[in-house]
C-alpha positions, -999 to +999 in steps of 0.1 A: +186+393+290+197+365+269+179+331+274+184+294+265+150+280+252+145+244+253+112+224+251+099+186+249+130+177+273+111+146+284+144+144+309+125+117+328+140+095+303+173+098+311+194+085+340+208+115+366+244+110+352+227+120+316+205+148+331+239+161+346+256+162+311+225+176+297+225+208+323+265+216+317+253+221+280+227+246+293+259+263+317+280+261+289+257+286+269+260+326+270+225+327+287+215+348+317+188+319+323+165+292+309+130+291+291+115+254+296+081+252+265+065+226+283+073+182+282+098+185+311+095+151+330+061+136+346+043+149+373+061+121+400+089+133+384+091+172+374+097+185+413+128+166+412+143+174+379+134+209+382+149+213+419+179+189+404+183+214+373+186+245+392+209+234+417+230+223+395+231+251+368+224+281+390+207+301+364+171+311+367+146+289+349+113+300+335+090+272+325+058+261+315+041+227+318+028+207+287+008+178+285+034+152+295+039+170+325+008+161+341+011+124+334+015+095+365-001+120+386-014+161+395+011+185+394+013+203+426+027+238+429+064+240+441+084+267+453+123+263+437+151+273+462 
Protein backbone atom coordinates (compact mmCIF):
# COMPACT_ATOMS: atom_id res chain seq x y z
CA UNK A 1 0.00 0.00 0.00
CA UNK A 2 1.37 3.27 -1.05
CA UNK A 3 0.34 6.32 1.04
CA UNK A 4 0.44 10.21 0.81
CA UNK A 5 1.67 11.59 4.23
CA UNK A 6 0.82 15.08 4.96
CA UNK A 7 0.93 16.81 8.44
CA UNK A 8 0.43 20.46 10.01
CA UNK A 9 -2.33 21.06 7.06
CA UNK A 10 -3.95 23.71 9.28
CA UNK A 11 -6.68 23.62 6.17
CA UNK A 12 -8.95 25.76 8.39
CA UNK A 13 -7.02 28.50 6.90
CA UNK A 14 -8.05 28.27 3.65
CA UNK A 15 -11.27 29.05 1.85
CA UNK A 16 -13.23 25.70 0.33
CA UNK A 17 -12.27 26.69 -3.24
CA UNK A 18 -8.40 26.36 -1.89
CA UNK A 19 -9.15 23.16 0.22
CA UNK A 20 -10.58 21.74 -3.22
CA UNK A 21 -7.29 22.55 -5.15
CA UNK A 22 -5.40 21.29 -2.25
CA UNK A 23 -7.29 17.59 -2.35
CA UNK A 24 -6.81 17.14 -6.35
CA UNK A 25 -3.04 17.41 -5.45
CA UNK A 26 -3.61 14.51 -2.98
CA UNK A 27 -5.86 12.58 -6.08
CA UNK A 28 -3.26 13.48 -8.33
CA UNK A 29 -0.66 11.27 -6.38
CA UNK A 30 0.07 7.37 -7.02
CA UNK A 31 -1.30 6.77 -3.39
CA UNK A 32 -3.72 3.96 -2.43
CA UNK A 33 -4.75 6.55 0.58
CA UNK A 34 -3.73 9.36 2.92
CA UNK A 35 -1.77 9.53 6.29
CA UNK A 36 -2.91 12.98 8.10
CA UNK A 37 0.36 13.67 11.33
CA UNK A 38 -1.86 15.70 13.24
CA UNK A 39 -2.70 20.04 12.83
CA UNK A 40 -5.61 19.28 10.40
CA UNK A 41 -8.19 22.22 11.08
CA UNK A 42 -9.78 23.13 14.67
CA UNK A 43 -12.09 21.13 16.57
CA UNK A 44 -15.37 23.47 15.10
CA UNK A 45 -13.77 22.74 12.20
CA UNK A 46 -11.98 19.22 11.66
CA UNK A 47 -15.62 17.10 11.19
CA UNK A 48 -16.15 19.16 8.24
CA UNK A 49 -12.81 19.25 6.44
CA UNK A 50 -12.39 15.71 7.07
CA UNK A 51 -15.97 14.59 5.75
CA UNK A 52 -15.29 17.47 2.94
CA UNK A 53 -11.70 15.67 2.08
CA UNK A 54 -12.99 12.25 1.75
CA UNK A 55 -15.82 13.01 -0.37
CA UNK A 56 -14.08 14.65 -2.49
CA UNK A 57 -10.82 12.48 -2.91
CA UNK A 58 -12.37 9.05 -2.38
CA UNK A 59 -9.23 7.57 -0.95
CA UNK A 60 -9.08 6.31 2.52
CA UNK A 61 -7.59 8.66 5.11
CA UNK A 62 -5.75 7.66 8.26
CA UNK A 63 -5.18 10.46 10.69
CA UNK A 64 -4.17 11.52 13.86
CA UNK A 65 -5.05 14.68 15.85
CA UNK A 66 -2.33 17.19 17.05
CA UNK A 67 -2.59 20.02 19.28
CA UNK A 68 -4.34 22.45 17.00
CA UNK A 69 -6.91 20.09 16.51
CA UNK A 70 -8.42 20.46 19.78
CA UNK A 71 -8.48 24.27 19.75
CA UNK A 72 -12.21 26.42 19.72
CA UNK A 73 -13.60 23.45 21.26
CA UNK A 74 -13.56 19.19 22.24
CA UNK A 75 -13.11 16.99 19.64
CA UNK A 76 -15.85 14.57 19.47
CA UNK A 77 -15.62 11.24 17.82
CA UNK A 78 -16.97 11.01 14.16
CA UNK A 79 -17.69 8.20 12.09
CA UNK A 80 -16.57 9.15 8.13
CA UNK A 81 -19.00 7.84 5.39
Amino acid sequence: MKLTWITDVHLNFLEKDERIDFYHTLIATDSNGVLISGDIAEAISIELILKEMASTIQKPIYFVLGSHDYYRGSVKMCALK
